[in-house]
Structure formats: C-alpha cells, structure tokens
Residue frames relative to the residue before (quaternion, step in Angstrom):
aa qw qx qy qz dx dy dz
X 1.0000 0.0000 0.0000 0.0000 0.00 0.00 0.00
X 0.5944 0.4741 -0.4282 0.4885 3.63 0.96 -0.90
X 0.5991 0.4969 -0.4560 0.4317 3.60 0.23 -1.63
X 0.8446 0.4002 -0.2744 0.2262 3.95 -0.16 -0.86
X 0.4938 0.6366 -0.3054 0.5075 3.05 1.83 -0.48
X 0.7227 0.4394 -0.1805 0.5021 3.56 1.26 -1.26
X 0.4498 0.6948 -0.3493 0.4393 3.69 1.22 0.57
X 0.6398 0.7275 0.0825 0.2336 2.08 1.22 -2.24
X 0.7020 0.5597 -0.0196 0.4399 2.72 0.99 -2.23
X 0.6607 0.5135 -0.1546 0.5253 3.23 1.58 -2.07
X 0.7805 0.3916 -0.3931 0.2878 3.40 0.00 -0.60
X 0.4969 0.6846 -0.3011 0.4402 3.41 1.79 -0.88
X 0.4128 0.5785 -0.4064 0.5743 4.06 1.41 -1.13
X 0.8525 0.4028 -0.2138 0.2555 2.90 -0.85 -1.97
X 0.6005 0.4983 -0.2828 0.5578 3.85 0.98 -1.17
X 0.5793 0.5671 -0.4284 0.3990 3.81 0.43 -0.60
X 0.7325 0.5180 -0.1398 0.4190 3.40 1.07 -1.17
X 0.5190 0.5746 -0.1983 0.6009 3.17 1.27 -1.24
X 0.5912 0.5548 -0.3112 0.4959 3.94 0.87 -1.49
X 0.6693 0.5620 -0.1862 0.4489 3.63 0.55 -1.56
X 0.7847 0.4176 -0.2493 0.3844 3.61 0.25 -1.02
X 0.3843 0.5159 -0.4957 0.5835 3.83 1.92 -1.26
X 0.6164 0.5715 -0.5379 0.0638 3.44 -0.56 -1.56
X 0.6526 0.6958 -0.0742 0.2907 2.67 1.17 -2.11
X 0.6456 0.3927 -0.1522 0.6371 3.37 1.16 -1.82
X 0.6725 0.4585 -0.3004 0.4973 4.00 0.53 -0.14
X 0.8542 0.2500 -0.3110 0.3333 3.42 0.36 0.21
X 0.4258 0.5632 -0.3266 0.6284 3.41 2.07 0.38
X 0.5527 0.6393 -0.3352 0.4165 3.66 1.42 -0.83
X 0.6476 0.5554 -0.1644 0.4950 3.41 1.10 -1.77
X 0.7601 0.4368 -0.2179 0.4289 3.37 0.24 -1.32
X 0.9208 0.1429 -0.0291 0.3617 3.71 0.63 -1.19
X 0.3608 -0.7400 0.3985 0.4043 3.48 2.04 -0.26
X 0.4998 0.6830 -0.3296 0.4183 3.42 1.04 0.63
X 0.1611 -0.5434 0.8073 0.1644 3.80 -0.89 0.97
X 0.2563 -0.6936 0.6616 -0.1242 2.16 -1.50 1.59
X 0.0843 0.8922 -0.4438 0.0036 3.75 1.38 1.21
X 0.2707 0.7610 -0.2880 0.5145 3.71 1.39 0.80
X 0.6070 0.6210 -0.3019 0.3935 3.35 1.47 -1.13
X 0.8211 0.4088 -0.2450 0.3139 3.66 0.82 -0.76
X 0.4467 0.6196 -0.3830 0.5195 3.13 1.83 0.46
X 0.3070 0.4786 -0.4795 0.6685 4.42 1.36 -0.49
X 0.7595 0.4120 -0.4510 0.2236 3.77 -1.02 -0.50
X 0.5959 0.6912 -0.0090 0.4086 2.33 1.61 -1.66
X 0.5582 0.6193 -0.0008 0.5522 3.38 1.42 -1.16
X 0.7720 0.4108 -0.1145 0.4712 3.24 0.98 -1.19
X 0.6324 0.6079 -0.1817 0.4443 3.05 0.94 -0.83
X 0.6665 0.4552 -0.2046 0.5538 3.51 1.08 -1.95
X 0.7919 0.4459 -0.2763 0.3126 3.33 0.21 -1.14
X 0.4941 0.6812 -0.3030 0.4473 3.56 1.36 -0.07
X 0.5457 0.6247 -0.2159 0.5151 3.23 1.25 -1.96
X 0.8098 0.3816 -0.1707 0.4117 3.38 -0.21 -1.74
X 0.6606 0.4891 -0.4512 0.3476 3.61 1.00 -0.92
X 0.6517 0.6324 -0.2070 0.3641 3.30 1.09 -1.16
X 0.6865 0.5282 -0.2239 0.4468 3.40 1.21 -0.50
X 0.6757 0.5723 -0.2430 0.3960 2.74 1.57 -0.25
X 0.4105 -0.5873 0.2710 0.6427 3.24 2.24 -0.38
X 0.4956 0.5217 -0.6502 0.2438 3.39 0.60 0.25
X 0.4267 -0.6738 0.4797 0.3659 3.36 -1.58 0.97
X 0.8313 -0.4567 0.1453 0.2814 3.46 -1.73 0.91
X 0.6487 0.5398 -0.3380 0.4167 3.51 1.11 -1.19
X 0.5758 0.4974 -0.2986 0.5761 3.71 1.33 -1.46
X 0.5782 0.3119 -0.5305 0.5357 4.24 -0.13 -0.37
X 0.6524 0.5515 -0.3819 0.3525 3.66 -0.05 -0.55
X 0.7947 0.1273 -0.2481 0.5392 3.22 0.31 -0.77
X 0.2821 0.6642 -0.5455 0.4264 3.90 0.66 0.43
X 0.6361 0.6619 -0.0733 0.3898 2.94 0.70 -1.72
X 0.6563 0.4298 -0.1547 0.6005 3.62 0.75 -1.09
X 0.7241 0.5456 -0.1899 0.3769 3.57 0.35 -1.36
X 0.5469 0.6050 -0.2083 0.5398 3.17 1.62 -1.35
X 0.8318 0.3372 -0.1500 0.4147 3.70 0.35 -1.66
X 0.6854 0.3526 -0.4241 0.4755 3.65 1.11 -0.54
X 0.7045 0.4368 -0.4347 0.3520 3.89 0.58 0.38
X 0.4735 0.5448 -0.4446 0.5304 3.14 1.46 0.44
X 0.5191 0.6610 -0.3696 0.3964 3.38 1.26 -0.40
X 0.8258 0.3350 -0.0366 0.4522 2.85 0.78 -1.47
X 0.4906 0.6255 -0.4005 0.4557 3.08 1.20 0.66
X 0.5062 0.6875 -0.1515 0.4981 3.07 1.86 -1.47
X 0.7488 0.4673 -0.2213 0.4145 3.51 1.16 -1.12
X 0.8222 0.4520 -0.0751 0.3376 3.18 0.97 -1.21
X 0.6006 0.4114 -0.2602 0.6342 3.22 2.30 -0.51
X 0.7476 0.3728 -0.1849 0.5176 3.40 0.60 -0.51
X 0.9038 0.0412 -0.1631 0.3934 3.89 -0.23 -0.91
X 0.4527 0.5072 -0.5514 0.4836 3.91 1.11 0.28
X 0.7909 0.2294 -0.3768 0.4242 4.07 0.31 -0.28
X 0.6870 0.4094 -0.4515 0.3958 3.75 0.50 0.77
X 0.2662 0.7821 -0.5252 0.2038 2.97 1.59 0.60
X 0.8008 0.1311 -0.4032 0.4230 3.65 -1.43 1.17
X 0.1408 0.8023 -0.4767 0.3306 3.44 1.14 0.94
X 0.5793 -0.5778 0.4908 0.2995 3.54 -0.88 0.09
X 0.4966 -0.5532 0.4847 0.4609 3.90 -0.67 1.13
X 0.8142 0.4548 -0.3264 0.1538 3.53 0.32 -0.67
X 0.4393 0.6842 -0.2452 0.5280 3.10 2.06 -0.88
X 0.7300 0.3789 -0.2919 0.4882 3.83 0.80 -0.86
X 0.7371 0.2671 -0.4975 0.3713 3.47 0.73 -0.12
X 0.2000 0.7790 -0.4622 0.3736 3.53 1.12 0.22
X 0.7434 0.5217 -0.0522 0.4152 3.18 0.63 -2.04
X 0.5985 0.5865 -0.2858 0.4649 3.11 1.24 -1.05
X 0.6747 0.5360 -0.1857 0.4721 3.37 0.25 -2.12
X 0.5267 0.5177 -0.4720 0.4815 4.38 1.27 -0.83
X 0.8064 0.4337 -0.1935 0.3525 3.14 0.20 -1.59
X 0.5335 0.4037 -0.5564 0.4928 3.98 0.87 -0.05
X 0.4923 0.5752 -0.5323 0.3788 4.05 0.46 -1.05
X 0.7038 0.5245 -0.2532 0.4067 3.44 0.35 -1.84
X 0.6337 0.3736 -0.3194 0.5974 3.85 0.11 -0.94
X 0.8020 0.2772 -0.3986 0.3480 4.02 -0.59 -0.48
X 0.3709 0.6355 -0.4680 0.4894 3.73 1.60 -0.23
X 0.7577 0.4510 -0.1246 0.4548 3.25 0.09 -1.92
X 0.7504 0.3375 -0.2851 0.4916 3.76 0.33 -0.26
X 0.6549 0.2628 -0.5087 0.4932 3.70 0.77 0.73
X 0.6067 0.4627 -0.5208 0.3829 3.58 0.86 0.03
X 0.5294 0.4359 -0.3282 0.6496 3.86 1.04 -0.45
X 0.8473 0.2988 -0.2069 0.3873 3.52 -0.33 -0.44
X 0.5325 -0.5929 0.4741 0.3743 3.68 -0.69 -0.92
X 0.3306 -0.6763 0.5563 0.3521 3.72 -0.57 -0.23
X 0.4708 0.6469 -0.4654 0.3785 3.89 1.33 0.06
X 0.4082 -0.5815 0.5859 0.3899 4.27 -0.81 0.68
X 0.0324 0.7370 -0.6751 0.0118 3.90 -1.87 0.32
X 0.1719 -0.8293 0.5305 0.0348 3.12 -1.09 0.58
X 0.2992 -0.7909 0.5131 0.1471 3.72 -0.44 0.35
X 0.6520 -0.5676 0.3884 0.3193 3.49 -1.29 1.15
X 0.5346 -0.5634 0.5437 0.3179 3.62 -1.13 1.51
X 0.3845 -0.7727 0.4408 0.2466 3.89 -0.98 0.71
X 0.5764 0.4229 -0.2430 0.6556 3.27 1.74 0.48
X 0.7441 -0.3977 0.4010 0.3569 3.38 0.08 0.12
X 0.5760 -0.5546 0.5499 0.2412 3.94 -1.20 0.23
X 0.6087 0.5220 -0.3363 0.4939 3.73 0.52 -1.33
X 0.6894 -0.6073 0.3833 -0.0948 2.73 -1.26 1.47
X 0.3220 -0.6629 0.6349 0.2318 4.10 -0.30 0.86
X 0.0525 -0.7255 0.6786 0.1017 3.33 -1.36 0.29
X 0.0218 -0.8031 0.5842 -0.1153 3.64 0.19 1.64
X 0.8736 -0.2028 0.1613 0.4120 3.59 -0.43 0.98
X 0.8089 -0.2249 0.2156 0.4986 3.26 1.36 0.25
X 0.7213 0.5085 -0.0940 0.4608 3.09 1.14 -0.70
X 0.1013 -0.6819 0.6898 0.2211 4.32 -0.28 0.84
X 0.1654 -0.6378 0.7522 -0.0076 2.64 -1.76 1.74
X 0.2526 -0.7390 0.5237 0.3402 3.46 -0.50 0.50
X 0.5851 -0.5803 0.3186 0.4684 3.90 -1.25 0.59
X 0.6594 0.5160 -0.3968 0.3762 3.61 0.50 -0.88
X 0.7415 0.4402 -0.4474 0.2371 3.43 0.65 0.00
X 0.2813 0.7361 -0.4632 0.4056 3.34 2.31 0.71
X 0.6839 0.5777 -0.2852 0.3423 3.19 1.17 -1.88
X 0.5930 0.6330 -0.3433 0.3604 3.53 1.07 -0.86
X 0.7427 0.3460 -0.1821 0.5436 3.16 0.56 -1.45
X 0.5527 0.4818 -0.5121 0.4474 4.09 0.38 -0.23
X 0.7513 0.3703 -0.3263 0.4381 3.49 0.70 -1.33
X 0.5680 0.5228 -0.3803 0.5093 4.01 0.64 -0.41
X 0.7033 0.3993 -0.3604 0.4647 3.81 0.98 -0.10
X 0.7666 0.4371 -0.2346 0.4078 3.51 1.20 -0.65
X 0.4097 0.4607 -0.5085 0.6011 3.71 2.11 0.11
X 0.7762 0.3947 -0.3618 0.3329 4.03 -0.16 -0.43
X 0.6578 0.5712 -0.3475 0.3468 3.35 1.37 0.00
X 0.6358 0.5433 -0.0125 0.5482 2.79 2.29 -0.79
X 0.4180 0.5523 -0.3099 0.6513 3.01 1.36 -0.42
X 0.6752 0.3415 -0.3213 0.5695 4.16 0.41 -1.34
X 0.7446 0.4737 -0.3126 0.3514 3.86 -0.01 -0.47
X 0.5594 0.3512 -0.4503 0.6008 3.56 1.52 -0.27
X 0.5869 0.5970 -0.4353 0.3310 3.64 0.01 -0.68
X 0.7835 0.4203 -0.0800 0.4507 3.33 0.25 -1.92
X 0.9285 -0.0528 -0.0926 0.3558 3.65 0.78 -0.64
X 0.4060 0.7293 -0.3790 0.3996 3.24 1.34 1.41
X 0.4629 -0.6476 0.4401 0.4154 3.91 -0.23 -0.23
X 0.6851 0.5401 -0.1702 0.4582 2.84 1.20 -0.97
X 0.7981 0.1766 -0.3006 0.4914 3.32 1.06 -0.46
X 0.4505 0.5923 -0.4825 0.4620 3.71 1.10 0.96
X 0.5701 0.5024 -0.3890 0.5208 3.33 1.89 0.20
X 0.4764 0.6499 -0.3429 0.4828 3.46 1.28 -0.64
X 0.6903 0.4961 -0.2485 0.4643 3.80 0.63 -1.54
X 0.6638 0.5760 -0.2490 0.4070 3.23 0.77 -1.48
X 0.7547 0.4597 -0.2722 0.3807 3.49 0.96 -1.26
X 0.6507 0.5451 -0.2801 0.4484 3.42 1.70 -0.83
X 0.5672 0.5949 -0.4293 0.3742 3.79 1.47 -0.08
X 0.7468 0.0653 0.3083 0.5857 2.92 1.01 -1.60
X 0.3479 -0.8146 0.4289 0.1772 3.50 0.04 1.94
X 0.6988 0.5104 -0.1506 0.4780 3.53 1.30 -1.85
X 0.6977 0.5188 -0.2112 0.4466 2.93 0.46 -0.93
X 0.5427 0.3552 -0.3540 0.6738 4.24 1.33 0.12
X 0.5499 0.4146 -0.5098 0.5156 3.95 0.29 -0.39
X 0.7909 0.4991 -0.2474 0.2531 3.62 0.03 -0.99
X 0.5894 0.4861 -0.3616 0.5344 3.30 1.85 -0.42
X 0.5613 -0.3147 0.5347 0.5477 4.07 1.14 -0.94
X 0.4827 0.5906 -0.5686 0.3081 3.96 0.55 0.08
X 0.0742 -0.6788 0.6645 0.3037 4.00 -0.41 0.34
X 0.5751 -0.6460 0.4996 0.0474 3.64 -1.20 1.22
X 0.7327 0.5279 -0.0122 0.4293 2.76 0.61 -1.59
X 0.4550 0.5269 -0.3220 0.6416 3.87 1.90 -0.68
X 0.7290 0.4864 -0.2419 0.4164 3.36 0.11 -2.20
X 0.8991 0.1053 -0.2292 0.3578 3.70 0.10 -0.38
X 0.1301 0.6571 -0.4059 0.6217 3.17 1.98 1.54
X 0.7511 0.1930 -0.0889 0.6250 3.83 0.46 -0.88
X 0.4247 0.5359 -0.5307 0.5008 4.02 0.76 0.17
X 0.7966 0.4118 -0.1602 0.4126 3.74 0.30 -1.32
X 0.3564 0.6499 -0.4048 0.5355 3.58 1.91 -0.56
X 0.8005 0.5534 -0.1045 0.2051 2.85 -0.31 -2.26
X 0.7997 0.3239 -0.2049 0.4622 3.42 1.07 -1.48
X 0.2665 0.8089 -0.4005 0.3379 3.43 1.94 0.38
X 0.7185 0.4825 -0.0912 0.4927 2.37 0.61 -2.23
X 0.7059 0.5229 -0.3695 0.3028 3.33 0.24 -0.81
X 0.6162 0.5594 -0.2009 0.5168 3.41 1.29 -1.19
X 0.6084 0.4726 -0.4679 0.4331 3.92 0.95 -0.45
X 0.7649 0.5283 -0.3049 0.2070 3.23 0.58 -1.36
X 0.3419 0.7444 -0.3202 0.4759 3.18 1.87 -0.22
X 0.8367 0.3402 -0.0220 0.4286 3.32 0.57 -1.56
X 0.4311 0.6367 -0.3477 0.5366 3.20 1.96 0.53
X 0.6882 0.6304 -0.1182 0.3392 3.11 1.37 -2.03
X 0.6381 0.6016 -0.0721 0.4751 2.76 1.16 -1.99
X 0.6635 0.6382 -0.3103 0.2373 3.56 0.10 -1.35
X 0.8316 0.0937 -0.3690 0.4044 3.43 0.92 -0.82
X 0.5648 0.5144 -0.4876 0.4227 3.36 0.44 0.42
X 0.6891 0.5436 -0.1902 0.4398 4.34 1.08 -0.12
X 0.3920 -0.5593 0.6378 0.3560 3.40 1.04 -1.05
X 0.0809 0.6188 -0.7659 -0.1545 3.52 -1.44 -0.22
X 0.1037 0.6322 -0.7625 -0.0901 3.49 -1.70 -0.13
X 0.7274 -0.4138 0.3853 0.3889 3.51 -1.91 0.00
X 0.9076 -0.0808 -0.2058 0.3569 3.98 1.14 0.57
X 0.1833 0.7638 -0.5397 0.3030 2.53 0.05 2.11
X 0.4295 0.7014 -0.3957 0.4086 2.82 1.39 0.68
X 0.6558 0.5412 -0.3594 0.3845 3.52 1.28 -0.63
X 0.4247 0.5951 -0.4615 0.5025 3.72 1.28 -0.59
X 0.8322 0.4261 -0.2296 0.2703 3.22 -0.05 -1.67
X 0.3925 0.6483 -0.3921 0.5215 3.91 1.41 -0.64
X 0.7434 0.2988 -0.2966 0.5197 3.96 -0.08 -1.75
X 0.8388 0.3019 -0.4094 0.1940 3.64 0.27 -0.12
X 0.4603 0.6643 -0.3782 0.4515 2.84 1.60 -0.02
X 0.6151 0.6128 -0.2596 0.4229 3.08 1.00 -0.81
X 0.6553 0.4808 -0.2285 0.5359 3.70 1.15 -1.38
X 0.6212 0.4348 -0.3725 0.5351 3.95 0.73 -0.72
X 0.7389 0.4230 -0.3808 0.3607 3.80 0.91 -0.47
X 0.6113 0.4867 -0.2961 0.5494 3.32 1.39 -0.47
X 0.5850 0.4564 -0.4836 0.4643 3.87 1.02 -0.40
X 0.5038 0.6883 -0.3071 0.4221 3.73 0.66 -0.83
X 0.1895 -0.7410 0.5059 0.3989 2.82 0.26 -1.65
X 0.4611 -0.8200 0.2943 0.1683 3.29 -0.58 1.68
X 0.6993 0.2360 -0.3365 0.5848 3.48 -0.63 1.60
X 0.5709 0.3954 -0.4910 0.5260 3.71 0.80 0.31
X 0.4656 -0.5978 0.5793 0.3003 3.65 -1.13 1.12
X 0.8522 0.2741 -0.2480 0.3704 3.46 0.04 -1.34
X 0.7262 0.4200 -0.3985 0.3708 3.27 0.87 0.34
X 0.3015 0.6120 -0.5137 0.5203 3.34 1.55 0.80
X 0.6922 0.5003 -0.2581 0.4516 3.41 0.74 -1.11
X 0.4612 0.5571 -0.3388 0.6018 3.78 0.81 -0.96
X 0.9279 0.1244 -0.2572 0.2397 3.71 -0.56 -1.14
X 0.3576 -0.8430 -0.0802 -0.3938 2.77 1.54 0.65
X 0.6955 -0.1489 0.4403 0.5479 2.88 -1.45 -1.25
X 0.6858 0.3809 -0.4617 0.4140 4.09 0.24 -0.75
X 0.5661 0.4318 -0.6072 0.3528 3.82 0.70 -0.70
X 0.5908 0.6166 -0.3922 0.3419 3.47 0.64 -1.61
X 0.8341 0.1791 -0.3701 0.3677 3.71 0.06 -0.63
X 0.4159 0.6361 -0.5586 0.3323 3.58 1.51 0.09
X 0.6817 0.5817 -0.2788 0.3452 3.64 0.53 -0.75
X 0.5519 0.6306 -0.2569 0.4815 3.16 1.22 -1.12
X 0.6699 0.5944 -0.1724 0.4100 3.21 0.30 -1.73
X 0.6412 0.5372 -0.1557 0.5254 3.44 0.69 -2.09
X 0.7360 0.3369 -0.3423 0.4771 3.69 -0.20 -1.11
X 0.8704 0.3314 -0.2037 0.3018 3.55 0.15 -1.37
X 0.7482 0.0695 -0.3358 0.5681 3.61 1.30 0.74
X 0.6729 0.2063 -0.5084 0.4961 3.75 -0.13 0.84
X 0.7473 -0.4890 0.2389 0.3812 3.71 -0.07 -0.45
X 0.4431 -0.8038 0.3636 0.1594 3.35 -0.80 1.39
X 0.4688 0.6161 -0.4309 0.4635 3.43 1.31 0.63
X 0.7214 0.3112 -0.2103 0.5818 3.41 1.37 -0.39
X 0.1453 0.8873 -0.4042 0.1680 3.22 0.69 0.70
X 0.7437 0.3789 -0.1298 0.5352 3.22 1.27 -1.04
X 0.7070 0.4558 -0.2987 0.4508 3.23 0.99 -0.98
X 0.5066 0.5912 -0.4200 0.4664 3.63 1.60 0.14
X 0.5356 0.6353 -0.2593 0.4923 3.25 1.02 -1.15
X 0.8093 0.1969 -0.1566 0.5308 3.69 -0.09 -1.14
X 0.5051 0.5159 -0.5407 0.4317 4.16 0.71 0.72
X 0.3159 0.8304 -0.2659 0.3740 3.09 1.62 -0.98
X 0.8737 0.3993 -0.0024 0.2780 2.41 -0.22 -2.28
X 0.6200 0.6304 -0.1418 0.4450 3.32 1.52 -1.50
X 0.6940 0.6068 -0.1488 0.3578 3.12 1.25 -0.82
X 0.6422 0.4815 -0.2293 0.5506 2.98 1.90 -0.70
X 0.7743 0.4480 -0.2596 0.3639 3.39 0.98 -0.94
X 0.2633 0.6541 -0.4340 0.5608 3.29 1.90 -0.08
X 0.9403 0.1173 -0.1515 0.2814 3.57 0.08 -1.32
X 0.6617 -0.0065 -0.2169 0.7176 3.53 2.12 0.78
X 0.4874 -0.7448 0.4493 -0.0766 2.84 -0.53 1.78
X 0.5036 0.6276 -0.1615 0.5714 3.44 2.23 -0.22
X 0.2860 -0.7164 0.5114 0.3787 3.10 1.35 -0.77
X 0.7702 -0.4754 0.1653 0.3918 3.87 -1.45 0.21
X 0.7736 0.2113 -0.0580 0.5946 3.32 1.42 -1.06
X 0.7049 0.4840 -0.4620 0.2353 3.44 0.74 0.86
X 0.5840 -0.6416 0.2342 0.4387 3.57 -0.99 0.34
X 0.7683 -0.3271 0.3729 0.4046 3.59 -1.38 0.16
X 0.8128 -0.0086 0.1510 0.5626 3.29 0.22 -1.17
X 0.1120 0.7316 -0.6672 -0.0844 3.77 -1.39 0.22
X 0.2116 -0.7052 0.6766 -0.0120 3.09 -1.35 1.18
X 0.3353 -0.7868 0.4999 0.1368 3.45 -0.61 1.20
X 0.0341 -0.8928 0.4431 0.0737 3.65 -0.39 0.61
C-alpha cells in the first residue's frame, strides 16, 4: 500500500506539471489556432530565472515573480515578432515558427544563463510527509495546491470576466468577435502572456524537486503537448485530466515494469488511445465553430 501511495503521490507531482504545460499549449491553441511548441521553454524560463534571481539575493517570492514578468514578455514578444506577422500562414508554417523560437530561447538561455543543472530550496522544508507509509516530500503539496489554484483561476477569469468572455468568444469564432468590437489581436496578445505565465510557475514549482537547466524545456513541450493531445486538444479540463494520467502513466510504468522505459511506455499509452479516438479522452468528435 505504501509503495503505491508513493507512486501515486509521484506521478500526481509530475502530471500536475505536465497538466500545467497542456494548459499552456491549450489556451494559445483556443485563442489563436497555434501550437505553440515554445511552451516548454516559459517553464524553462521560470525556473532559470528564479535560480539566478535568488542567487543574487533577491528574496524568493520577488525571483518568482521576476520570473513570471521575464516569461510572459518573452511571450509576448514571441507573439508580436514572430506569430502576429505570419498571421494567415499555414498551421504548419506557425509551428515551424514555433519549434524556431524554442531553438532561439535555449540558445539565449545558455548565453544568459549557464549550461550547469540547479535547483532551488523546497519552500517548506526537506523533511519528509509521512502519508500512510509513504515519504511525500512538501513541495510536492505546493505543486499540486498551486496546479489547483491556476485551474481555479484560470475557470474564474474565463467564466466571470469580460475580458475572458472575450478570450472564449475569440476561441469560438475569430470573425465573428472582430465584428462585435472584440480586438483579437489583444485577446490572443494575453493568450501567449497568460500561457507564459502559466508555464513559469511550473518551473518555479517543479524546480526544487526536478533540477532546472537551459533545456529542459524541450522534454517538457512533447509532454505537455502529449497530455494535451491525450486530453484532448483545446479542452482546458482535459489538458488537465491528461495531465495527471500521463503523470501517473509514468509513475506506475517506472515503478513496476521498468524505469528506463518509462517514457516510451507513457507515449505507447498515449498512441494507443488516439489510434483508437483521434479526439483524445475528453474531446468531441467533431467541432463546428459558430
């Protein structure tokens, strides 16, 4: 029972992230029809820039939000230099663009940064949970608390803001928001913010309990990506759903058949479903935008 609880626990961490990064590639998707294969390099971002702030004496909460500030104006840089002037491009030409601009961010982040792995101080302490048997470290509370309070917030801007009923609006029906007074072009301006930000705090969360370095963001992109396509791509809560299942596919995988194949279990997994819905787990068959 312990041994499973302590899987359990791990794969739920790890999925939280994985949960965090779909989020990321799911809500720039909606807003702009763009993979956005860039997304695992914001974590990336988040993480480094913390490390380095923090060494520097800035105190932790300020490296943190440095950190954020840092990754959602690279965002928006990302948007405005790169995908606001290839707009009507080909789906394929933009992730192209995308996949440039991670190269470009892990370039840039060993000349600013180092090429050396770090890790930052657990924000609770080291000492061990004791859950039924099982050592949970604390940061992996912080993860999941914080991975519960971006999706709760994330539902509360959407559902009861103007601003993010302009977001929805833009992700139903691009023309059709220009035509009410929606300015697009803002709404999926703060899509590429937003999944910044999201993607740092990941790489805040994550950091002590993962390591960071200047590319670990590209792992974290294909899985974010796979939890966003297992989900199904453009469904928030099923970014979030896939997730956590890659997260405990891995767990599971490493900690009873063999933890060298971990991933490549994970993403058979994964194949297996979209082979048999191509919708992913929670999305629909077909969508017509109206």
């Amino acid at each position: 029972m312990a041994e499973f609880l302590q899987f359990l626990v791990s794969g739920l961490t790890v999925g939280a992230v994985y949960a965090l990064v779909a989020l990321g590639f799911t809500l720039i998707y909606n807003a702009s029809d763009v993979v956005n294969f860039a997304q695992g390099e914001f974590v990336m971002l988040g993480g480094m820039v913390t490390v380095f702030a923090s060494a520097a004496g800035v105190p932790l909460p300020l490296a943190a939000l440095i950190a954020i500030g840092v990754a959602v104006a690279v965002g928006l840089l990302l948007y405005w230099c790169a995908i606001a002037p290839a707009r009507g491009a080909s789906a394929v030409s933009l992730i192209i663009i995308t996949i440039g601009a991670s190269i470009l961010l892990r370039g840039a982040a060993q000349i600013v940064f180092d090429k050396q792995f770090h890790k930052l101080p657990a924000f609770s302490g080291d000492a061990p949970v004791d859950l039924f048997g099982a050592a949970v470290q604390p940061q992996s509370f912080w993860v999941l608390g914080g991975t519960a309070v971006i999706v709760l917030l994330l539902y509360l801007f959407m559902e009861r803001t103007l601003l993010g009923k302009a977001v929805v609006a833009t992700a139903a029906n691009r023309l059709a928001a220009r035509l009410v007074g929606i300015n697009t072009s803002t709404v999926m301006a703060l899509a590429f913010g937003g999944s910044a930000a999201i993607g740092a705090v990941a790489g805040i969360l994550i950091t002590p309990i993962t390591l960071t370095s200047y590319d670990v963001g590209t792992l974290l992109a294909l899985k974010g990506f796979a939890a966003a396509m297992l989900g199904g791509m453009g469904n928030p809560l099923g970014a979030v759903a896939g997730g956590l299942l890659l997260g405990l596919l891995e767990a599971f995988g490493a900690g009873y058949l063999s933890s060298t194949y971990k991933d490549a279990f994970a993403f058979l997994v994964i194949l297996g479903v979209l082979f048999a819905a191509p919708q992913g787990l929670f999305g629909r068959r077909g969508v017509d935008r109206v």
